[in-house]
N, C-alpha and C positions, 0 to 999 in steps of 0.2 A: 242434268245431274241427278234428276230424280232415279234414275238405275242403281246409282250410287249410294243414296242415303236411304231408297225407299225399304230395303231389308232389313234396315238397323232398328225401323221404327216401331220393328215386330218383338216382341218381350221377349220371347225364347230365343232369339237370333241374338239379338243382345248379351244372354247369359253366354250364349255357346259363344258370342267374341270376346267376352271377358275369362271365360272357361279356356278357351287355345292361346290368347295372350299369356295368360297364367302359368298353362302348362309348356308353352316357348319358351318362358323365365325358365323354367325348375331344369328342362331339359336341356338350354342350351348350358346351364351351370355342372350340369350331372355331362350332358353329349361332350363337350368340350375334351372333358378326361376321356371318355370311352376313344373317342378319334384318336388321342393324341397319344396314348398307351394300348391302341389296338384290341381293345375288347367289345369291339363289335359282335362278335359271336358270344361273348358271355352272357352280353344284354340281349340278344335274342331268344338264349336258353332261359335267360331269369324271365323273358316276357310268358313265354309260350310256358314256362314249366310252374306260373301260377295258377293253372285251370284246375288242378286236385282240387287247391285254397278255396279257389271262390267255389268251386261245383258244391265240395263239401260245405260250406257256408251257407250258400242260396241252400242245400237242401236240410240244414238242422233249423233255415230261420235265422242262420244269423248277417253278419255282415260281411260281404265280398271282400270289402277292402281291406279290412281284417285278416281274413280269408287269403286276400293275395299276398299281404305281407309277409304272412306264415308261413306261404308256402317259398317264397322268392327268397325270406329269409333263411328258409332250410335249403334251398337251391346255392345259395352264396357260401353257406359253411359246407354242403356238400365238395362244393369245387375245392377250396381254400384246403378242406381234406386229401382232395387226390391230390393238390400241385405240390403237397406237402409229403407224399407217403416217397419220392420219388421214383416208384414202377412204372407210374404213367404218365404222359405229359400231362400239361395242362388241361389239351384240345379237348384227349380223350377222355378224360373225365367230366368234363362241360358236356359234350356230344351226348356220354354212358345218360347221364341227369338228366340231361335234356330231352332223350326218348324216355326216358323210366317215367320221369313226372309226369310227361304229356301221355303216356300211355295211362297213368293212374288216374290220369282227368276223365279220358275216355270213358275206363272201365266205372269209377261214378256213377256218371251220367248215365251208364249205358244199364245200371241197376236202379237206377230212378223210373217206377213206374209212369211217374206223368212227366217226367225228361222237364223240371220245372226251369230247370238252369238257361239261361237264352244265349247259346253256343253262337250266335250270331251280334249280339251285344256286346259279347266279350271276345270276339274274334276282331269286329270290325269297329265299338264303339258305338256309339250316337249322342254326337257335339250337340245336335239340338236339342237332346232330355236333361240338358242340364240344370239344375235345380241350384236355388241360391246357396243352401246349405252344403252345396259342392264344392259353391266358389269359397266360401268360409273354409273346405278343408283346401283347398287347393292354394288360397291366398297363405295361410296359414304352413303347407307344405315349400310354398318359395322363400317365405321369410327362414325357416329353418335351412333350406337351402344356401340362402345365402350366407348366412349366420356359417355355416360348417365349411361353405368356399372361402368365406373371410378368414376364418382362423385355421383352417389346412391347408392354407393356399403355399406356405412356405414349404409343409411336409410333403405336398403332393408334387408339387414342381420337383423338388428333389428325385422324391420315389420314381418321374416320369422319365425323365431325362439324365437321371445318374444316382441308383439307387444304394452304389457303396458310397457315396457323398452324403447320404441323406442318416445311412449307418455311421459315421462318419462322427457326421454334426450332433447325436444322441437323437433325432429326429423322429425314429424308432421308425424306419418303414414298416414292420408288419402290422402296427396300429395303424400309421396311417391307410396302409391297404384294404387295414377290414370298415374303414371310416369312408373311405372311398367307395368301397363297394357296397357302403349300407347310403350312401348319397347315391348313387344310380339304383337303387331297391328302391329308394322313395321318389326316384323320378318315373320309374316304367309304372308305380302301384298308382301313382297321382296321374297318370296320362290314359290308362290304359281305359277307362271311360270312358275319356271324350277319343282318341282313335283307335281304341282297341287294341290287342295287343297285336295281332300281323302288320299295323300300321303305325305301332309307335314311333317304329326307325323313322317316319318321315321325319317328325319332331326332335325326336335322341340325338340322329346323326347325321340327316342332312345338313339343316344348318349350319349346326360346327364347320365340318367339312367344307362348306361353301365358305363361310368366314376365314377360313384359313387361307385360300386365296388374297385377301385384302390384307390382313394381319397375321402379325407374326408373336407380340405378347399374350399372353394367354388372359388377360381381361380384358385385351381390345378384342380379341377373337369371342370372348362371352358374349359382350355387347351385342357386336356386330352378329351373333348367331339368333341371338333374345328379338333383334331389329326383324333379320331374317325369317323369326318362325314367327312374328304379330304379322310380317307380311304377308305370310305365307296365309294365316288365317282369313287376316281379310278378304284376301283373293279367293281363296277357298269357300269362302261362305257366299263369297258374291256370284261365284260360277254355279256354285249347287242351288244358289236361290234363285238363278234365270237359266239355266238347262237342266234343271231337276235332277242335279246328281248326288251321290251318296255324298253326306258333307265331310265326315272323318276322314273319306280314303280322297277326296278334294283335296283335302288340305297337307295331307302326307303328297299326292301325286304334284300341288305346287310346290312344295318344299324342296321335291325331287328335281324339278325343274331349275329351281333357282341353282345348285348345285352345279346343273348341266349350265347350267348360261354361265356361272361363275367360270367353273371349269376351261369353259371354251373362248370366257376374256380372259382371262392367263395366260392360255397359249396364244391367243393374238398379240399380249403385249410383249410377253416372251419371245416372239419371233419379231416384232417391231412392225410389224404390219402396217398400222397407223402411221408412224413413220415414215414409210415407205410412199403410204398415198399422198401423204403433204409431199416429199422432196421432188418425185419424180414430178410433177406437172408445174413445181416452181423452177426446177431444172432447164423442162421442155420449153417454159417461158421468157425463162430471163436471161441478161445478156454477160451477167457479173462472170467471171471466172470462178469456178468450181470450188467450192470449202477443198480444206486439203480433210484426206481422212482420219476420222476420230481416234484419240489414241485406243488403244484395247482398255476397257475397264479393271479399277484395283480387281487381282488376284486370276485374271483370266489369262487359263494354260493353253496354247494350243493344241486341240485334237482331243481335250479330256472335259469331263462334266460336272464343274462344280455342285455339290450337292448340300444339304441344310444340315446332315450328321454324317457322321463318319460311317467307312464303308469297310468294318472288318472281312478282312479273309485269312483263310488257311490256305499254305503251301504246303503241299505234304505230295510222300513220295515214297514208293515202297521199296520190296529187299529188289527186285528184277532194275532198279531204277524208272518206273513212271510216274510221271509228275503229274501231278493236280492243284489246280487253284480252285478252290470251296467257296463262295461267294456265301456270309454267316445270314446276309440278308434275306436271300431270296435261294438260299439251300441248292443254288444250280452250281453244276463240278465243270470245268474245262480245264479239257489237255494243254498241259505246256511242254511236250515234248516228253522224251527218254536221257537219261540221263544214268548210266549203267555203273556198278560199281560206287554209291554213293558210301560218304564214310559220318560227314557231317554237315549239319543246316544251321546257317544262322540268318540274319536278316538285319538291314537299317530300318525299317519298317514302312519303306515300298519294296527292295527288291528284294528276291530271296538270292542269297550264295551257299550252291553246292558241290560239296568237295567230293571229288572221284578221281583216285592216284593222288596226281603232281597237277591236277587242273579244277578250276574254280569254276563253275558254269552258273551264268547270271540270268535269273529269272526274273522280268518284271510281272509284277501282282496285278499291275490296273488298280490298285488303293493307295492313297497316301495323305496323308496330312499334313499340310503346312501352319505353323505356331506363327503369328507374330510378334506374341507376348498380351497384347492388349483385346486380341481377338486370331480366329482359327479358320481356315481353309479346308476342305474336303472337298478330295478329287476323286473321281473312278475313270477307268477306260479300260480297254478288252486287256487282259493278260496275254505274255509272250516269251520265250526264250530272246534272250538280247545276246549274250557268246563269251566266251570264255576269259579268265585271265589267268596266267601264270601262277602255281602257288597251293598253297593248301597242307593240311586239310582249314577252311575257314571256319577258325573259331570267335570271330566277333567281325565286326563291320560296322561303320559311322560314317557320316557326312555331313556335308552341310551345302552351300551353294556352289562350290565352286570345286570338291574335291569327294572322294568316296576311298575309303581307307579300309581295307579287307586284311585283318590279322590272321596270319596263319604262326605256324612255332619260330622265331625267331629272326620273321622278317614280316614287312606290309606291301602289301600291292595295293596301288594309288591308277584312280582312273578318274578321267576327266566327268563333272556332277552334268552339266549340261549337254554335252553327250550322250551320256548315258539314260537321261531322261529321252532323248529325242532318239533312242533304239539303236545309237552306238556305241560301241566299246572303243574307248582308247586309253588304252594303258600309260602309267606313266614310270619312271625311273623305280623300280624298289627301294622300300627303303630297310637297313639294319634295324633291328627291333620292332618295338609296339610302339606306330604311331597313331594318333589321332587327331582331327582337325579341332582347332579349338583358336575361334578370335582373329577367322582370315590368317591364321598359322597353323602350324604341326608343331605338336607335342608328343615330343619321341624319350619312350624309357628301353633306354640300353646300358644297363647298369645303370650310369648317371642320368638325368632327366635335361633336358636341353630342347628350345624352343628356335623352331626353326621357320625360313619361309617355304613358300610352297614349291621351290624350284632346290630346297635342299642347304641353303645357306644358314649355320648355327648363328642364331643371333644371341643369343643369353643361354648359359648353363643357372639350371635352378638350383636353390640351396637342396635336394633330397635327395638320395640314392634308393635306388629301384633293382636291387638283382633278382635277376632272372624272370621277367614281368613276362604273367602269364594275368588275364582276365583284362579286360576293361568293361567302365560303364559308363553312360554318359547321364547326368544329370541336370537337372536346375541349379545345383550348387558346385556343376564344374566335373571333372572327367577323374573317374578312379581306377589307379592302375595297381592290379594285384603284384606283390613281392612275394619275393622268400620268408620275408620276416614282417612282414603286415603290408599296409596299403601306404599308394601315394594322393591324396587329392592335389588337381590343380586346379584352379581358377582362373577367372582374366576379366577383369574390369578396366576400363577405355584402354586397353593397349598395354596394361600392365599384368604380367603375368605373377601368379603367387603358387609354390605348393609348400605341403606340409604332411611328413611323416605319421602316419600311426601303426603303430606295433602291435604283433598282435597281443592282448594279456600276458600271455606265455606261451613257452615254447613251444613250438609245434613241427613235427618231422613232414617231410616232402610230401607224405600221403595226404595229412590233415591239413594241406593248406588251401587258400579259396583261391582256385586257379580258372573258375568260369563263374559270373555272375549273372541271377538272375534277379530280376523286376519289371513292375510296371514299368511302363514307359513317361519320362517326366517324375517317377517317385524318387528318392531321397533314401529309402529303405533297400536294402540288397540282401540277399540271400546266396548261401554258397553250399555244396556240401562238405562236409570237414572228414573224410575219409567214413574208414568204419563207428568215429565217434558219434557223428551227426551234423548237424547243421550249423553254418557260421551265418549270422547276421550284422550287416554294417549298416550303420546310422551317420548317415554324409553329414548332416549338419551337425547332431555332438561330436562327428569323430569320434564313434566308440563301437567297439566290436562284443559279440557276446556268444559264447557257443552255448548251444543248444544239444545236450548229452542222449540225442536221440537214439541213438546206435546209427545202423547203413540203412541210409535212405536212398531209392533208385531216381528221383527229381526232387528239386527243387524249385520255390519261387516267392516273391514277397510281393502281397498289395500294395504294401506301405501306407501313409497318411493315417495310424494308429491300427488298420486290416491286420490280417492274419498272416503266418506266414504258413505256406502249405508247402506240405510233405506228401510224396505217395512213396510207400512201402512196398518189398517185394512182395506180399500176400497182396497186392490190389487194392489196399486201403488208403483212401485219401484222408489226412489228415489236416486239422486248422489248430494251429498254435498259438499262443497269445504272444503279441512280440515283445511284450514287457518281460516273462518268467519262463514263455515257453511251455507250459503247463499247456496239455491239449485242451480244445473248446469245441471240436464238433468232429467226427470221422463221417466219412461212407466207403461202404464197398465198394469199387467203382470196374477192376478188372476180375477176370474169373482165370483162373488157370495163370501160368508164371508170366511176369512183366518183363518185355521183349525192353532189350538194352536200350529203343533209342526212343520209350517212352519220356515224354516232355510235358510240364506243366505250362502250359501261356496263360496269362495274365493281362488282363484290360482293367479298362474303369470300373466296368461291372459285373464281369465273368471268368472264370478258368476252362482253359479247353483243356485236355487230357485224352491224348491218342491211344487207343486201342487194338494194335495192330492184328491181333489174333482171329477178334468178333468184326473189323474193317467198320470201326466203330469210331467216332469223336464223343467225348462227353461233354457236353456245356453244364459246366457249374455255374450257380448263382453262392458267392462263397459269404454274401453277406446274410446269407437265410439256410444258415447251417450246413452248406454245403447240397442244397437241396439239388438234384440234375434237372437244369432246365429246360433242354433236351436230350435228345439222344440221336445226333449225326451218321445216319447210315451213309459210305464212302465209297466209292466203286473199287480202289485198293485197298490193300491194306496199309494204313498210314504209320509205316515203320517209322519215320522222318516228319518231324511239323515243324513251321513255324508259324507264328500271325504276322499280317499286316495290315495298312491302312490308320496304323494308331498315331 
């Protein structure tokens, strides 16, 4: 064992294992966030774009670390400026910073007569200069770290995984973002010492990364990355002190490692591998009769890939009819056929229906979400045309297990749900009016409101009348069906069904009335247009309607859960309203030249798309940060036609 302990016994090796233990803590607290909200390229630019900081520093005599702070801090609010002006992404203002800085490091240096700055020091570090008054800033550096994971840890979770939530709770994500991004400044200025800044990522982000393999809460994953990166060190120091190798880029290349091996017991256990090797030679050996086969596991669909978060897409489709599914993930477009003569899109939020004439043509997305109330499901698989059904143009669509309900003007086409998941269409009897599934029955308003089964048998008439029912929505507090003279909610608790009348404040002629509704999916909050006055808003659980004296709006939509409810305008202006007064709180320009008729606002938990058919453009809004464009979706058509799916 003397191989083992004999390096530790050396006093510089000692500080340099208490130096990367230290900086493991800071980074797996800071890496953790960068992994889990994909700012990997941020923390590379913050790392490399501190060389001005320190160059300027080592050459006035003062201190680096200083030095790097300065500069990484100006690096940070640099970016937070571009993602904020909306012209440019994120990326490319990180990227613009990124070379500016590292070019103004250079230039420095490059006017330093005795070049005093040690470009190799601070490129690659050196774990064993470390000096005790380093470990005092570094011990010193974790405790703050952890202090700001303790008490952000509510803000940030939020901000990671569902940042209108976090707007929502008063949580204030753009504080917590600039707090988060001032905990990774102090992780990359405390590290970049001991592995330099091209090697910090071993310590930032491998760990994490590996840790996320084992765990899935975000303190077990801290831990387990903090375990990960003291391993990483020791290992690291014990190969550089018996094959004489550089010890910083040691300790980053075991980091890297652990990640690969992690990585590559995942997919062994994922594929069940292990398994495999115990059964088959117990098999081979023994005499018992065969286990019967395992049931399938909760939530496994055949042929589709459950995944850990939801898998938005756009269907969209232009004036010639060709269709597109937009994967919001990974920006890749596939063909879902032709579809000529479209007139309208709606969605249950897997498949798309497109109306052309008198026929409905059924697109499945490959994204879907299944709720079970106490937890959520996330599926993908390849997108495809599935085939038509009778009817149209579809202006709404709902499901549920066992049925898929496509409204068109004055009657529903009903097709079988498990079918239709498994790439068949089978239609079922039409029905008179707007129905929709609700409680293993159909609620149908045709004039009167009457609750039927699913083969067509009235089982109860509800106490409300519904003329002329135009819109539906489906909620958490039950399915709303628009009238001539305000709305109907229904309900249904164990078996019992309930509705109830609301009117609208006053009267309102045939143009003003809310004849398509939009929302988040799951909100509570609805938005409607109300002709040339402006906008209607309904609130399912007061039951209470409010118009909104905007004038003519070309879409509508509401976040709900206290959000915004947005407007875009015929001039191209997106606007955020406040849903209590209505009073605007944020605009942007967002179209150039006149808004094509079949521009559509979608709405998710965290974003609005907004199609652009002119410039064959999608907008992604972030509508919780002033309407900022999170991206900007270049589309091989022109997307006259959208909807979203996957939600």
């Amino acid at each position: 064992m003397e191989w083992l302990i004999d390096p530790f016994e050396v006093s510089f090796v000692q500080r340099a294992l208490w130096g990367g233990i230290l900086v493991a803590g800071v980074c797996a607290l800071a890496g953790t966030w960068v992994v889990l909200r994909g700012m990997a390229f941020l923390g590379d630019a913050m790392s490399h774009g501190m060389l001005p900081g320190v160059a300027l520093a080592s050459l006035l005599g003062g201190s680096p670390v200083l030095g790097a702070a300065l500069a990484a801090g100006t690096m940070a609010a640099g970016v937070s400026a571009f993602g904020r002006s909306g012209r440019l992404s994120q990326d490319t203002g990180i990227g613009l910073l990124f070379v500016g800085m590292l070019s103004l490091g250079v230039i420095i240096v490059s006017r330093s007569q005795s070049f005093a700055v040690d470009l190799t020091g601070f490129l690659f570090g050196d774990v064993l200069a470390v000096r005790e008054r380093d470990l005092v800033f570094l011990a010193v550096a974790l405790v703050v770290a952890v202090v700001v994971s303790v008490l952000g840890h509510r803000s940030f979770v939020a901000l990671t995984f569902d940042e209108r939530t976090a707007h929502t709770l008063g949580l204030r994500p753009r504080r917590a973002r600039i707090v988060l991004m001032g905990l990774v400044t102090l992780a990359i200025v405390a590290s970049f010492h001991v592995v330099g800044t091209l090697l910090v990522f071993g310590l930032l982000i491998a760990p994490p990364a590996a840790a996320l393999f084992w765990a899935r809460r975000v303190p077990v994953v801290m831990l387990g990355a903090a375990a990960l990166g003291a391993f990483a060190t020791v290992t690291g120091l014990l190969i550089s002190w018996h094959w004489g190798t550089a010890a910083g880029a040691t300790i980053a290349a075991v980091a890297v490692a652990l990640f690969g091996i992690s990585a590559l017991a995942a997919r062994v256990r994922k594929s069940r591998l292990l398994a495999a090797l115990v059964v088959l030679p117990l098999a081979a050996c023994g005499t018992e009769a065969p286990a019967p086969p395992a049931a399938p596991p909760h939530g496994y669909v055949e042929g589709a890939e459950e995944t850990a978060e939801p898998q938005p897409r756009l269907v969209f489709a232009d004036a010639d009819g060709e269709v597109r599914v937009l994967d919001l993930i990974t920006e890749e477009t596939t063909s879902a056929g032709r579809v000529p003569g479209i007139d309208h899109v709606t969605t249950d939020g897997r498949f798309a229906y497109l109306s052309s004439g008198g026929t409905v043509h059924v697109v499945d997305s490959g994204a879907w979400t299944v709720d079970h109330g106490d937890h959520v499901h996330y599926y993908r698989t390849g997108p495809k045309a599935v085939g038509e059904l009778p009817g149209g143009p579809a202006l709404g669509a709902d499901s549920d297990s066992a049925v898929t309900a496509v409204v068109s003007q004055g009657h529903t086409a009903l097709a079988d749900r498990p079918a239709l998941e498994k790439g068949t269409l089978t239609a079922g009897e039409p029905v008179t009016g707007v129905a929709v599934p609700l409680g293993e029955r159909l609620v149908v308003a045709d004039g009167k409101m009457e609750v039927r089964t699913r083969e067509g048998a009235t089982e109860s008439v509800l106490p409300a009348e519904c003329a002329d029912p135009r819109g539906t929505a489906s909620t958490r507090r039950g399915i709303v069906f628009g009238c001539a003279d305000g709305a109907v909610v229904v309900s249904e608790k164990d078996g019992t069904f309930t509705a109830e009348k609301v009117p609208y404040p006053e009267a309102v002629s045939a143009e003003e009335r809310a004849d398509e509704f939009h929302h988040r999916p799951g909100s509570t909050t609805l938005a409607a247009r109300a002709g040339d006055r402006g906008v209607w808003t309904f609130d399912v659980t007061a039951k209470t309607w409010q118009l909104f004296e905007t004038g003519p709006v070309e879409a509508v939509n509401a976040v709900g859960s206290g959000g915004s409810v947005l407007t875009l305008t015929a001039d191209g202006v997106l606007h955020a309203l406040d849903p209590a007064t209505g009073a605007e709180t944020a605009n942007r320009a967002l179209i150039t030249g006149p808004v094509d008729p079949g521009a559509e606002i979608q709405v998710d938990t965290s974003r609005a798309y907004v199609n652009d058919a002119a410039a064959r453009i999608v907008h992604e809004v972030d509508y919780a940060d002033s309407l900022r464009v999170a991206r900007t979706l270049a589309v091989e058509v022109a997307p006259v036609h959208v909807v979203e799916t996957g939600r």
